[in-house]
mmCIF entry with sequence, helices, sheets and N, C-alpha, C, O atoms, coordinates in Angstrom:
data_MODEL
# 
_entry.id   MODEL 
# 
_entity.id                         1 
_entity.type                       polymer 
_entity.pdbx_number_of_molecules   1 
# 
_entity_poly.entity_id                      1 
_entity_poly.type                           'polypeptide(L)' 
_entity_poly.nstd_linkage                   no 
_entity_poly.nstd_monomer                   no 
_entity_poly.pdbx_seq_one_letter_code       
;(UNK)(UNK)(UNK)(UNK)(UNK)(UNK)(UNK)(UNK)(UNK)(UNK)(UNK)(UNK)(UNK)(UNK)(UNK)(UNK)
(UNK)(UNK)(UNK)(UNK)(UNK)(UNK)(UNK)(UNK)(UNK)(UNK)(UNK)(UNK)(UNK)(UNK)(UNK)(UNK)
(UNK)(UNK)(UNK)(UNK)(UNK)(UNK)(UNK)(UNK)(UNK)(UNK)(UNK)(UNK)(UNK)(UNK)(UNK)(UNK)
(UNK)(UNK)
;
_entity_poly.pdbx_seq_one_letter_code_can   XXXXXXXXXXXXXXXXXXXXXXXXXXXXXXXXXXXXXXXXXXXXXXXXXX 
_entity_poly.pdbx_strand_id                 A 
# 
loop_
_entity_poly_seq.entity_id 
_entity_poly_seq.num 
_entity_poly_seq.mon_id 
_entity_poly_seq.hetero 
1 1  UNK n 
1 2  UNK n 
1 3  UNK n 
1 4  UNK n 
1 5  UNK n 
1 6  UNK n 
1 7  UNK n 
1 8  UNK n 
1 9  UNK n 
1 10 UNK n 
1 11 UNK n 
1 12 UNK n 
1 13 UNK n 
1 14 UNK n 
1 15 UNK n 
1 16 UNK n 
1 17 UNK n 
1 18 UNK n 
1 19 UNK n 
1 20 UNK n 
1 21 UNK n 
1 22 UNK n 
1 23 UNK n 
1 24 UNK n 
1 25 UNK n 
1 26 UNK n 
1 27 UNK n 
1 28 UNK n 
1 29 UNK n 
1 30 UNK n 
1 31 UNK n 
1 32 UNK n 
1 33 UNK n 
1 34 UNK n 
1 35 UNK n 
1 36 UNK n 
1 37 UNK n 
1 38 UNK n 
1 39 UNK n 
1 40 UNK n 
1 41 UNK n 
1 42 UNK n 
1 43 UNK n 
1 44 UNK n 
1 45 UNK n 
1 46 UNK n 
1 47 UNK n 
1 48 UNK n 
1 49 UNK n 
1 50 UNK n 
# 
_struct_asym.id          A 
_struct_asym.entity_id   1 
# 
loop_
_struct_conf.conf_type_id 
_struct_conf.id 
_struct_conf.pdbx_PDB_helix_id 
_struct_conf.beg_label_comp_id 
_struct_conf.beg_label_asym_id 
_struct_conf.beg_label_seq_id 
_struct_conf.pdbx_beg_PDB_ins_code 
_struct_conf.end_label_comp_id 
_struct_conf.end_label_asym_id 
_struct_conf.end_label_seq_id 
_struct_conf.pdbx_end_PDB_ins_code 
_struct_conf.beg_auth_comp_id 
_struct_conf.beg_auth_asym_id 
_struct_conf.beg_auth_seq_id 
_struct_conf.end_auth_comp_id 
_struct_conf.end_auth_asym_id 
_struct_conf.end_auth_seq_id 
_struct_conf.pdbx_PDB_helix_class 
_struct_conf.details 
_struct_conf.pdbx_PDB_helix_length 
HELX_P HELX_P1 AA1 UNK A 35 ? UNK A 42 ? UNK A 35 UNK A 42 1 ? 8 
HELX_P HELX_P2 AA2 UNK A 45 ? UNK A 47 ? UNK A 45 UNK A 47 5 ? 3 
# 
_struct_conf_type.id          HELX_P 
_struct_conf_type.criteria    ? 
_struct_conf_type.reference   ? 
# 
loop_
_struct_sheet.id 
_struct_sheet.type 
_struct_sheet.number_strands 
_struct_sheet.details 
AA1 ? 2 ? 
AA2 ? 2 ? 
# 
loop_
_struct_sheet_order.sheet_id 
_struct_sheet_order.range_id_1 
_struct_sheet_order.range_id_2 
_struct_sheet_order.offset 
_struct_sheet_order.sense 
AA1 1 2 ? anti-parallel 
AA2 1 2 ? anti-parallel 
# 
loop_
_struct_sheet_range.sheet_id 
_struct_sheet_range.id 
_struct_sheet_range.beg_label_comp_id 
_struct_sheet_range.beg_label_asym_id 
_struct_sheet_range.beg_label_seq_id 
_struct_sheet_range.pdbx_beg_PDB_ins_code 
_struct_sheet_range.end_label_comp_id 
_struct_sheet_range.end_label_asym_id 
_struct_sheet_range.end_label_seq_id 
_struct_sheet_range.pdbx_end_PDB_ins_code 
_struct_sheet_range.beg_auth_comp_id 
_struct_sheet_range.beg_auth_asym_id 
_struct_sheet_range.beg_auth_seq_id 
_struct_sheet_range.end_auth_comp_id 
_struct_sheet_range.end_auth_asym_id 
_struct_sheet_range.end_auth_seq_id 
AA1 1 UNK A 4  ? UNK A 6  ? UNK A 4  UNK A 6  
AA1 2 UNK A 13 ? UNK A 15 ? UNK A 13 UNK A 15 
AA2 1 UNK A 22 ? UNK A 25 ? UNK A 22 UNK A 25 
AA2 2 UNK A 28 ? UNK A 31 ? UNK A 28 UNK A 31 
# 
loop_
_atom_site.group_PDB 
_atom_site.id 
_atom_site.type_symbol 
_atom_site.label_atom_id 
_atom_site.label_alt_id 
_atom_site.label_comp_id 
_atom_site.label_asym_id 
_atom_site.label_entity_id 
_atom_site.label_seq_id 
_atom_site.pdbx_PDB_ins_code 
_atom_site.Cartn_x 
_atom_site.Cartn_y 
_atom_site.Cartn_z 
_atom_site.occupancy 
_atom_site.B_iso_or_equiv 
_atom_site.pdbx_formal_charge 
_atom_site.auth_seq_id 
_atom_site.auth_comp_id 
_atom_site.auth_asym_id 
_atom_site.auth_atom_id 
_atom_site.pdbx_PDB_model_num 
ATOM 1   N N  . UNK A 1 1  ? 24.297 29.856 3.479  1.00 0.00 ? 1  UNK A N  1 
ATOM 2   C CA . UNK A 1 1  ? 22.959 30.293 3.840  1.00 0.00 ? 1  UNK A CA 1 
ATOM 3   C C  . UNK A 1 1  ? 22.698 29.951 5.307  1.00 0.00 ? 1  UNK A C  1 
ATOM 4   O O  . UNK A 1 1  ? 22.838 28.860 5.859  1.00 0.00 ? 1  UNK A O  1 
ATOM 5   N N  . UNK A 1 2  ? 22.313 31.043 5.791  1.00 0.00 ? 2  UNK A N  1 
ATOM 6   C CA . UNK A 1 2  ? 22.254 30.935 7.812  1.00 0.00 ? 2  UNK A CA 1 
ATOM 7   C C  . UNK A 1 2  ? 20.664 30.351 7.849  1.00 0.00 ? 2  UNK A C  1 
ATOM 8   O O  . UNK A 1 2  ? 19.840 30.862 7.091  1.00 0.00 ? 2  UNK A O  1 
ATOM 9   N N  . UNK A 1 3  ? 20.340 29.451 8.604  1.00 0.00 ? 3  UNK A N  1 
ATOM 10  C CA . UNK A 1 3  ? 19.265 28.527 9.529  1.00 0.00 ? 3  UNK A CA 1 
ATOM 11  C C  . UNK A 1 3  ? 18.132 29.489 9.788  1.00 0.00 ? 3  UNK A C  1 
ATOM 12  O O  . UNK A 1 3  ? 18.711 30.342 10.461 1.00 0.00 ? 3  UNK A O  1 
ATOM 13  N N  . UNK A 1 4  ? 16.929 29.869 9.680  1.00 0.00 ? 4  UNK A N  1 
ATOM 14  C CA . UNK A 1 4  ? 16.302 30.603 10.067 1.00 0.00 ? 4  UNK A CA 1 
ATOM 15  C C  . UNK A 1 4  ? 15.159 30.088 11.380 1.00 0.00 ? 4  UNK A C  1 
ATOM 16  O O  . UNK A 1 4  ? 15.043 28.926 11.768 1.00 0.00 ? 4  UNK A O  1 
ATOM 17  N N  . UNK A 1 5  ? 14.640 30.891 11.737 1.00 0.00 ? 5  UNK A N  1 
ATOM 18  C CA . UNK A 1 5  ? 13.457 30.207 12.958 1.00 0.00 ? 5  UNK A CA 1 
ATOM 19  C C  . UNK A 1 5  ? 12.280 31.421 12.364 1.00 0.00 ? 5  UNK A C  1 
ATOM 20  O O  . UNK A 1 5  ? 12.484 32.099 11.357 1.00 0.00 ? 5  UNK A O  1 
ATOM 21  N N  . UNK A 1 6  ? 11.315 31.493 13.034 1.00 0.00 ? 6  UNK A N  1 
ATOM 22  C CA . UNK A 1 6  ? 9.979  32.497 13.220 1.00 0.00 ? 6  UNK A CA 1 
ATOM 23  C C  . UNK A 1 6  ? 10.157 32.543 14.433 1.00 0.00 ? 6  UNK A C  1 
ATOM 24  O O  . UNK A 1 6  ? 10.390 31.584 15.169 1.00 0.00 ? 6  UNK A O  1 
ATOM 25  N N  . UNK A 1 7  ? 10.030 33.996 14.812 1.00 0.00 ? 7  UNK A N  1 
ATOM 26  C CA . UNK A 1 7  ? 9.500  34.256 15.922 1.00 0.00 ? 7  UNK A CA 1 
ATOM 27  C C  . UNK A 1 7  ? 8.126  33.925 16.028 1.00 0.00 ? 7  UNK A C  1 
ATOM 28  O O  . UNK A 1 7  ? 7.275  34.140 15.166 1.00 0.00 ? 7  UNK A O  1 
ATOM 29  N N  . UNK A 1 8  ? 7.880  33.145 17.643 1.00 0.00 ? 8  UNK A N  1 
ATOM 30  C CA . UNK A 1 8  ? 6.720  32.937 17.918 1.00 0.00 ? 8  UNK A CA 1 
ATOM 31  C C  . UNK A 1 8  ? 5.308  33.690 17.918 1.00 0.00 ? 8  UNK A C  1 
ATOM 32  O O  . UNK A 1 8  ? 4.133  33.450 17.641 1.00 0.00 ? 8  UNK A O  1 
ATOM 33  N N  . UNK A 1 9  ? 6.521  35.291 18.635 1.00 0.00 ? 9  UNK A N  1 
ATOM 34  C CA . UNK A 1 9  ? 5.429  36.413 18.935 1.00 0.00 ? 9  UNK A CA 1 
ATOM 35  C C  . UNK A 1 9  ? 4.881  37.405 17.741 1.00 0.00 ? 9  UNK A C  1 
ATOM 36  O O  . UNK A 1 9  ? 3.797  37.954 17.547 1.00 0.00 ? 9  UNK A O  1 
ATOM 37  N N  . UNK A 1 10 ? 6.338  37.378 16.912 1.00 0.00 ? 10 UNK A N  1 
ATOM 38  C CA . UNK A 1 10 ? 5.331  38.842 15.640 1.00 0.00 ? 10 UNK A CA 1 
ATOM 39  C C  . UNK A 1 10 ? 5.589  37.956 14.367 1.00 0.00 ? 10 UNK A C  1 
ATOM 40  O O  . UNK A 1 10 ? 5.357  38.355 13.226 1.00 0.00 ? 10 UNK A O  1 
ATOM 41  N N  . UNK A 1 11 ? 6.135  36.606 14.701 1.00 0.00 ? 11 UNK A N  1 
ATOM 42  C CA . UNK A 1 11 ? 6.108  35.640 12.921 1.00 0.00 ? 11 UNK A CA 1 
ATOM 43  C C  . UNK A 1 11 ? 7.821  36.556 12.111 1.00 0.00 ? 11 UNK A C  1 
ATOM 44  O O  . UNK A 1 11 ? 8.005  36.494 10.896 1.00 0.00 ? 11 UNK A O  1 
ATOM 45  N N  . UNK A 1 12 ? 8.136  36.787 12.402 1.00 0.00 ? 12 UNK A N  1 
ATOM 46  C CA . UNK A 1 12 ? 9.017  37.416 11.424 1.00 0.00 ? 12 UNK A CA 1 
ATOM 47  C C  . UNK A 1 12 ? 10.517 36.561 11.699 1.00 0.00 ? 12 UNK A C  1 
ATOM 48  O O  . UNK A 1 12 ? 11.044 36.162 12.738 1.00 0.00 ? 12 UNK A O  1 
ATOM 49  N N  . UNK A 1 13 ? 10.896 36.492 10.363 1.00 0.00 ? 13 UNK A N  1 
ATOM 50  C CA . UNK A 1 13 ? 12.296 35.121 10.900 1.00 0.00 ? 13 UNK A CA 1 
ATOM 51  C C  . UNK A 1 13 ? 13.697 35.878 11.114 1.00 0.00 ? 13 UNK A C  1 
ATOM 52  O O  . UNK A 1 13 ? 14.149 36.968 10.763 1.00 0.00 ? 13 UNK A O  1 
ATOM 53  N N  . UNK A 1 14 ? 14.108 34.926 11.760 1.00 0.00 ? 14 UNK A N  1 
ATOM 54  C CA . UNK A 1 14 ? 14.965 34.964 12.807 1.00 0.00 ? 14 UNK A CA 1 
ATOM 55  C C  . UNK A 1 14 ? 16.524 34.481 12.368 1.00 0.00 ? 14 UNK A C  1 
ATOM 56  O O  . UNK A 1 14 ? 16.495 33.437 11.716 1.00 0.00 ? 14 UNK A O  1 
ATOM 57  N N  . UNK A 1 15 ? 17.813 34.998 12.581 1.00 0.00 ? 15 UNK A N  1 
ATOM 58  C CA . UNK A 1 15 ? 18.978 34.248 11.759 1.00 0.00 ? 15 UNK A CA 1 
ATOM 59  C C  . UNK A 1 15 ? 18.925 33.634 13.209 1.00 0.00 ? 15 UNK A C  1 
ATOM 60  O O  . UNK A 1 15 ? 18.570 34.254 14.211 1.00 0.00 ? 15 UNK A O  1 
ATOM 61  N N  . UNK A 1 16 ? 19.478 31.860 13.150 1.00 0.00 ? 16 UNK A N  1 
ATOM 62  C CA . UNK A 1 16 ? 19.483 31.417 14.544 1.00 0.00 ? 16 UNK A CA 1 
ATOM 63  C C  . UNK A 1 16 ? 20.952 31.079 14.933 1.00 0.00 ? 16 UNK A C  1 
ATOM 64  O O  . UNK A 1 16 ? 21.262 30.350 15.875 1.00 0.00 ? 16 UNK A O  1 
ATOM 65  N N  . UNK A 1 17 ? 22.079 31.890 13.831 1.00 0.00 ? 17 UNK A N  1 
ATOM 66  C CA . UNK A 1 17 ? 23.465 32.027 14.354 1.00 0.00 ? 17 UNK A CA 1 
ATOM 67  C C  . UNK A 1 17 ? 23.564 33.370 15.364 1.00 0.00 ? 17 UNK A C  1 
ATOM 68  O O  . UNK A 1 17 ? 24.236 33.453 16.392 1.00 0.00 ? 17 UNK A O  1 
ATOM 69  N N  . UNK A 1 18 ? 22.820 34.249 14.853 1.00 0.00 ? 18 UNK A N  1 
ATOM 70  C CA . UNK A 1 18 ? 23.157 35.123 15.841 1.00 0.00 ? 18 UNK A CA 1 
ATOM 71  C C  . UNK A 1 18 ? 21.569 36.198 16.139 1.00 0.00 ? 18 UNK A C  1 
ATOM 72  O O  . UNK A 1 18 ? 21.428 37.394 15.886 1.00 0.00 ? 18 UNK A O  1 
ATOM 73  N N  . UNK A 1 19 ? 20.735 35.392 16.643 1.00 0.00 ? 19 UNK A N  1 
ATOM 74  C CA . UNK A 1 19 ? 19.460 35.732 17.199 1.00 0.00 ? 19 UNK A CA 1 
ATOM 75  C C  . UNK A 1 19 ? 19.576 37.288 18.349 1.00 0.00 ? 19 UNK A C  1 
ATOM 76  O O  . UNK A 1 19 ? 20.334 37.314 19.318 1.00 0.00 ? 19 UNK A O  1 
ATOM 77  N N  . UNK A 1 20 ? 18.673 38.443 17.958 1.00 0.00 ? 20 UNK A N  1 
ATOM 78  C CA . UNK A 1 20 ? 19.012 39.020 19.166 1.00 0.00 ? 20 UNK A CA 1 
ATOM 79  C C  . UNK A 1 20 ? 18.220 38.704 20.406 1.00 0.00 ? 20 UNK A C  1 
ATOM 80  O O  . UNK A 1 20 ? 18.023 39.586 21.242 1.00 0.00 ? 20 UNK A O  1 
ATOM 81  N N  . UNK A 1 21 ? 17.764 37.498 20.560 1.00 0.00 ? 21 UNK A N  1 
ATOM 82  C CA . UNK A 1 21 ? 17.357 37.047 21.567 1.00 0.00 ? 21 UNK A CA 1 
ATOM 83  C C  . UNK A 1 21 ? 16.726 35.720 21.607 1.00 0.00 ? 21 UNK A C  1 
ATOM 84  O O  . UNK A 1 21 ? 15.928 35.377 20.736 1.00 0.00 ? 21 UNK A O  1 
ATOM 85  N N  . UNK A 1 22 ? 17.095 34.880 22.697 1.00 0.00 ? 22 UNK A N  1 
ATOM 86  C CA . UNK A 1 22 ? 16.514 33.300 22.617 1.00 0.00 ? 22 UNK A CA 1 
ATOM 87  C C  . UNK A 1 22 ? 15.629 32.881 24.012 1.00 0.00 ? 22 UNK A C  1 
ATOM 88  O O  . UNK A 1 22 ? 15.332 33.763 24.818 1.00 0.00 ? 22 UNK A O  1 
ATOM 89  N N  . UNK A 1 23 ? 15.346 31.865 24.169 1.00 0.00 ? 23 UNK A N  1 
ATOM 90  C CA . UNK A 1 23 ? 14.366 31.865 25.432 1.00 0.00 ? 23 UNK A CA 1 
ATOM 91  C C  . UNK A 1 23 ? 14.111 30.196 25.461 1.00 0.00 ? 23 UNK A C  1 
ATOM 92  O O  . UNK A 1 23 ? 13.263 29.755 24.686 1.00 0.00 ? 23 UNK A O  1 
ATOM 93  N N  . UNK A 1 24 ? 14.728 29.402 26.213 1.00 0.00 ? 24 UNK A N  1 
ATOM 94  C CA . UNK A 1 24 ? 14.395 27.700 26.605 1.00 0.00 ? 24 UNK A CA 1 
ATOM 95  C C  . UNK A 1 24 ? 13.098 27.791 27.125 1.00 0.00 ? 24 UNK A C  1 
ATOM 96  O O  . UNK A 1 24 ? 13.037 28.619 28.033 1.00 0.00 ? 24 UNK A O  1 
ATOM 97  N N  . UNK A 1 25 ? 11.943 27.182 26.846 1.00 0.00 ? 25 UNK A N  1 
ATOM 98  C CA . UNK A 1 25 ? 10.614 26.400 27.023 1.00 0.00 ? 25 UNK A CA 1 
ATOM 99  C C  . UNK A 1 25 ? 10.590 25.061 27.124 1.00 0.00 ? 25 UNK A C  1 
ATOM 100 O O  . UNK A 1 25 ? 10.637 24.654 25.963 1.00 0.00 ? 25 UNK A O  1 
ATOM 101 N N  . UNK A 1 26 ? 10.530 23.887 28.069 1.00 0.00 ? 26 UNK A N  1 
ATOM 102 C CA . UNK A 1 26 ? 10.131 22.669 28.110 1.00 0.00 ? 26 UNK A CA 1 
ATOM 103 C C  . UNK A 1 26 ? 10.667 21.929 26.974 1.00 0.00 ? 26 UNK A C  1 
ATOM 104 O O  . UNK A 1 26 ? 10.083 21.265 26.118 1.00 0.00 ? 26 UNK A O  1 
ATOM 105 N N  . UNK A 1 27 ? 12.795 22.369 27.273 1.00 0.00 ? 27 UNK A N  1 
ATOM 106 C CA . UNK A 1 27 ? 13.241 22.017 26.534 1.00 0.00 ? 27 UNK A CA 1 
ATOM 107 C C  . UNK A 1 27 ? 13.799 22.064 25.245 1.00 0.00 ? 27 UNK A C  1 
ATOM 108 O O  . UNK A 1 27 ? 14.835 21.553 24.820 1.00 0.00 ? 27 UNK A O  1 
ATOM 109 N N  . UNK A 1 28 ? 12.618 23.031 24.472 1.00 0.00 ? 28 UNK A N  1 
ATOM 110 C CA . UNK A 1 28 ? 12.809 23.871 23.185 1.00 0.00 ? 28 UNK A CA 1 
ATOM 111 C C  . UNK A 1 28 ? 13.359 25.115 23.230 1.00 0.00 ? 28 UNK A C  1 
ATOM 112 O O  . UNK A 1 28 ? 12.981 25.930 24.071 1.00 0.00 ? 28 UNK A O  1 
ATOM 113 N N  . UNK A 1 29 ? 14.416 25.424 22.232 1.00 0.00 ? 29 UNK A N  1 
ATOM 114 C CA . UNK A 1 29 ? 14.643 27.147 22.290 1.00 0.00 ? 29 UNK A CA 1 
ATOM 115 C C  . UNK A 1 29 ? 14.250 27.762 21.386 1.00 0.00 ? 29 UNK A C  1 
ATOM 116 O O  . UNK A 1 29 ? 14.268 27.280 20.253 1.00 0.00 ? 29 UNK A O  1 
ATOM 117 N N  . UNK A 1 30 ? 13.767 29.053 21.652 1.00 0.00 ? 30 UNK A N  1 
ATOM 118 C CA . UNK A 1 30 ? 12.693 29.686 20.483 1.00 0.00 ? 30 UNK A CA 1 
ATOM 119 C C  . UNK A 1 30 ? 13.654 30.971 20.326 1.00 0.00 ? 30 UNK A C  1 
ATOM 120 O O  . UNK A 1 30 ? 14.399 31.445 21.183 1.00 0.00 ? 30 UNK A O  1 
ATOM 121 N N  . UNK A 1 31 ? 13.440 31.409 19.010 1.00 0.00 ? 31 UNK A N  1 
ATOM 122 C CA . UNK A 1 31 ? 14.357 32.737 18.882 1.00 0.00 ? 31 UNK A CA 1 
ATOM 123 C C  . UNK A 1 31 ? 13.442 33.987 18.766 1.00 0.00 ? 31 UNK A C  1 
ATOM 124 O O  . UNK A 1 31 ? 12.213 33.913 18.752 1.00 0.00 ? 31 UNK A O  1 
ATOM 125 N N  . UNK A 1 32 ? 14.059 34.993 18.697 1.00 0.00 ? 32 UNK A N  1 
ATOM 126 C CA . UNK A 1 32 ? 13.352 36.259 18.781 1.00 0.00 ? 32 UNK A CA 1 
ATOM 127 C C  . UNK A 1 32 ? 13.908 37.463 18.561 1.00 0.00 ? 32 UNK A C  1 
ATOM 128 O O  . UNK A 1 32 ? 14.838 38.051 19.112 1.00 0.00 ? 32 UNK A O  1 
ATOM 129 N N  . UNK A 1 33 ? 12.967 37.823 17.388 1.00 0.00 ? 33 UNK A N  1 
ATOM 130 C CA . UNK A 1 33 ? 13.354 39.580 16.994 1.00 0.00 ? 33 UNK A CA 1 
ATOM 131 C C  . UNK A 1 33 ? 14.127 40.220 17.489 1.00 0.00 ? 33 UNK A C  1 
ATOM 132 O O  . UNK A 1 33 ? 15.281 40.444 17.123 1.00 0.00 ? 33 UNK A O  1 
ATOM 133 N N  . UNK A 1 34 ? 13.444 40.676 18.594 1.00 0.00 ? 34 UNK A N  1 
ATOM 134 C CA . UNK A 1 34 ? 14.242 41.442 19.885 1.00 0.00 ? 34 UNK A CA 1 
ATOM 135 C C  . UNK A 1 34 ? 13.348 41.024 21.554 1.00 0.00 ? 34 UNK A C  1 
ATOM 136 O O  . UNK A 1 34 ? 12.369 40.361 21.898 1.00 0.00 ? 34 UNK A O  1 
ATOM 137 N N  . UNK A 1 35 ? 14.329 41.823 22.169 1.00 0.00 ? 35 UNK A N  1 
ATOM 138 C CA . UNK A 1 35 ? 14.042 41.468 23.389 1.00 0.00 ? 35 UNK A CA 1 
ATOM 139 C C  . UNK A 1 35 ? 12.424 41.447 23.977 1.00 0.00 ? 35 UNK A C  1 
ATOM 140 O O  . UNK A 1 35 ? 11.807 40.521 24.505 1.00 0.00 ? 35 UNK A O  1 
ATOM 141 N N  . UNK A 1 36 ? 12.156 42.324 23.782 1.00 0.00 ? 36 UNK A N  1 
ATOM 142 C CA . UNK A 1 36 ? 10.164 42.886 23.256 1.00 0.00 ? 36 UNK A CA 1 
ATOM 143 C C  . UNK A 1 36 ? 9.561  41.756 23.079 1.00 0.00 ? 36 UNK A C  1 
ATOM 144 O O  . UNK A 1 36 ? 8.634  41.542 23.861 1.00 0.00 ? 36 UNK A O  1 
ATOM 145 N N  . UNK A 1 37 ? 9.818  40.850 22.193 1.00 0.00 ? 37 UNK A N  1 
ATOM 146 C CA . UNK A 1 37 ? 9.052  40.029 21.608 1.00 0.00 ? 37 UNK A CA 1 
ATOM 147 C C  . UNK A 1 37 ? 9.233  38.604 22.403 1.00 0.00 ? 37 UNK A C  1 
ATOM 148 O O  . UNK A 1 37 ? 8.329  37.783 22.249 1.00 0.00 ? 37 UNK A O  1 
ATOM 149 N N  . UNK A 1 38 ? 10.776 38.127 23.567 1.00 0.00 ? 38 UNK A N  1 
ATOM 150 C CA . UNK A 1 38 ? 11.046 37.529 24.158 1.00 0.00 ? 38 UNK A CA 1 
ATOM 151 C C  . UNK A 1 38 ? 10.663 37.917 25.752 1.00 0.00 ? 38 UNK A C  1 
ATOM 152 O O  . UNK A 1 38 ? 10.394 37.106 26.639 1.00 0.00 ? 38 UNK A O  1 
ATOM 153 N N  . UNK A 1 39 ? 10.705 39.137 25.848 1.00 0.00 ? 39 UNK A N  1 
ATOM 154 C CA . UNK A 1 39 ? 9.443  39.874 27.047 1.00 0.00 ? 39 UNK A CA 1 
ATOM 155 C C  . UNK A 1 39 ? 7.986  38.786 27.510 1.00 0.00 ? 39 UNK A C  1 
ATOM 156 O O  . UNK A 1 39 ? 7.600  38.180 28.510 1.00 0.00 ? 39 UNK A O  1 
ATOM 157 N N  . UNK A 1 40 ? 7.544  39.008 26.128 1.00 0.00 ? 40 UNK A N  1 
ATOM 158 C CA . UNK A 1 40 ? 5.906  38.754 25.797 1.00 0.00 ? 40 UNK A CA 1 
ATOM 159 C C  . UNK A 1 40 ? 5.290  37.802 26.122 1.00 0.00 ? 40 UNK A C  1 
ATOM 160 O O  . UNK A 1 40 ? 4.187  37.579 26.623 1.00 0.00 ? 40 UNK A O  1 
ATOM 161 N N  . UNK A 1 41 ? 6.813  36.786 25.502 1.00 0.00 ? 41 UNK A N  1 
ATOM 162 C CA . UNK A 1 41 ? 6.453  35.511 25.375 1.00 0.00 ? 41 UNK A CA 1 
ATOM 163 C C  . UNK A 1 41 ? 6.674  34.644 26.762 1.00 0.00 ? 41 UNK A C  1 
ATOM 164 O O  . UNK A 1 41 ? 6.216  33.524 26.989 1.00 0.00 ? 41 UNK A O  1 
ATOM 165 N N  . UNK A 1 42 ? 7.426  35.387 27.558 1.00 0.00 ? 42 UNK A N  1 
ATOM 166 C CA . UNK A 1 42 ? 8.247  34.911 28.782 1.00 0.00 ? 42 UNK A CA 1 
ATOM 167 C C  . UNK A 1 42 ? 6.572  35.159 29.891 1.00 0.00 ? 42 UNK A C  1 
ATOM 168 O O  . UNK A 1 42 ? 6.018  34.352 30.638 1.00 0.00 ? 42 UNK A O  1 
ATOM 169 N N  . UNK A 1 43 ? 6.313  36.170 29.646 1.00 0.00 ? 43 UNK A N  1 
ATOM 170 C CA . UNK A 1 43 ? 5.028  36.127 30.624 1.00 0.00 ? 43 UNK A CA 1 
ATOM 171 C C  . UNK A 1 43 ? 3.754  35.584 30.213 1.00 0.00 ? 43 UNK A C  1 
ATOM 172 O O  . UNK A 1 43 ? 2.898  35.506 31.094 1.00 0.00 ? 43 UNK A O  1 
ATOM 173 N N  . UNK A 1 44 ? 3.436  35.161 28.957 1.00 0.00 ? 44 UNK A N  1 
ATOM 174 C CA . UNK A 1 44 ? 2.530  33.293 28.635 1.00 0.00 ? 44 UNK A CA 1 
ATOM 175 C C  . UNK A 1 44 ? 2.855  32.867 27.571 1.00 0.00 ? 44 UNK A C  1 
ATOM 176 O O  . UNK A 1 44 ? 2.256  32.983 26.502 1.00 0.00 ? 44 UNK A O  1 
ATOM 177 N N  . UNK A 1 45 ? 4.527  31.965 27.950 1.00 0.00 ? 45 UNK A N  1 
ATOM 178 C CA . UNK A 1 45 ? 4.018  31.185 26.748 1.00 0.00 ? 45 UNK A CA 1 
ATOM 179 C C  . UNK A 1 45 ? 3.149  30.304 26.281 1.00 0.00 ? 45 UNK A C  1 
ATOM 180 O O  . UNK A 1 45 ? 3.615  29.939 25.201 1.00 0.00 ? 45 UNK A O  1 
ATOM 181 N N  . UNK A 1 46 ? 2.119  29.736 26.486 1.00 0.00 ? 46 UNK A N  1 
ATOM 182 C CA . UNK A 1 46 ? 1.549  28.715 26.529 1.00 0.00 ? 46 UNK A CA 1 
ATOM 183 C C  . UNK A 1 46 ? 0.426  29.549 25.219 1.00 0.00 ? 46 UNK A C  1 
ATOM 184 O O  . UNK A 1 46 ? -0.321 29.109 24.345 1.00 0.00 ? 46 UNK A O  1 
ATOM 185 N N  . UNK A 1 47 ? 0.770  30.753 25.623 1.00 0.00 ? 47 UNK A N  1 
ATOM 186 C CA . UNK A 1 47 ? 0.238  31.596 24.466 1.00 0.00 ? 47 UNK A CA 1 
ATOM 187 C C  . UNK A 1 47 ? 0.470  31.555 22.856 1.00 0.00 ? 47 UNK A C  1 
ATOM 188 O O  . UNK A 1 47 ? -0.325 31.630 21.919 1.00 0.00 ? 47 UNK A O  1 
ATOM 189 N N  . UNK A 1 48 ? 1.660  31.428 22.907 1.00 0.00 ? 48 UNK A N  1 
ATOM 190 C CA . UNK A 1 48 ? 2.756  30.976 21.776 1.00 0.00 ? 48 UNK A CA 1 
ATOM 191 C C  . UNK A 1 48 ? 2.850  29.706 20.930 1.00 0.00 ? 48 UNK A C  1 
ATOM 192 O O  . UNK A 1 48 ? 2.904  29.542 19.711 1.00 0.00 ? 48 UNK A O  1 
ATOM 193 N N  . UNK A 1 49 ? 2.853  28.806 22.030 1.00 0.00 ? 49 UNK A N  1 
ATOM 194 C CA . UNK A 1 49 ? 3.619  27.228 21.980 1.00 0.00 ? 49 UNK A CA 1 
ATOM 195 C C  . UNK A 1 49 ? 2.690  26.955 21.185 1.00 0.00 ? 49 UNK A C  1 
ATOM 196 O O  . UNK A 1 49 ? 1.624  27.549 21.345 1.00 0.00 ? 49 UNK A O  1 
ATOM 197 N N  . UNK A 1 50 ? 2.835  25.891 20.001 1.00 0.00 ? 50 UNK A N  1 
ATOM 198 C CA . UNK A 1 50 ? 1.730  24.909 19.337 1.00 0.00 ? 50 UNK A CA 1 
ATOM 199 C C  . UNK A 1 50 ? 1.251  24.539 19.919 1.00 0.00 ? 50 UNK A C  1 
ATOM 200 O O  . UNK A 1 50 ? 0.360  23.760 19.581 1.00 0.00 ? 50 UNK A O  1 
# 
């Protein structure tokens, strides 16, 4: 059974062996749907973050 994450931006989970997209924040790496959703988040995350 593969590791899952949520995407930050649309909630929908994520396999985190082979993510189609990831993104480092203050240390943390967040996974993501697709690139779209790592777009979004790249221009506020602070939007995102807990």
């Amino acid at each position: 059974m593969s590791k899952k994450a949520t995407d930050p931006v649309c909630g929908m989970e994520v396999d985190v062996e082979d993510p189609p997209a990831t993104y480092e924040y203050e240390g943390k790496t967040y996974y993501f749907c697709a690139p779209g959703c790592k777009k979004q988040f790249e221009e506020n995350p602070e939007e995102y973050v807990e």
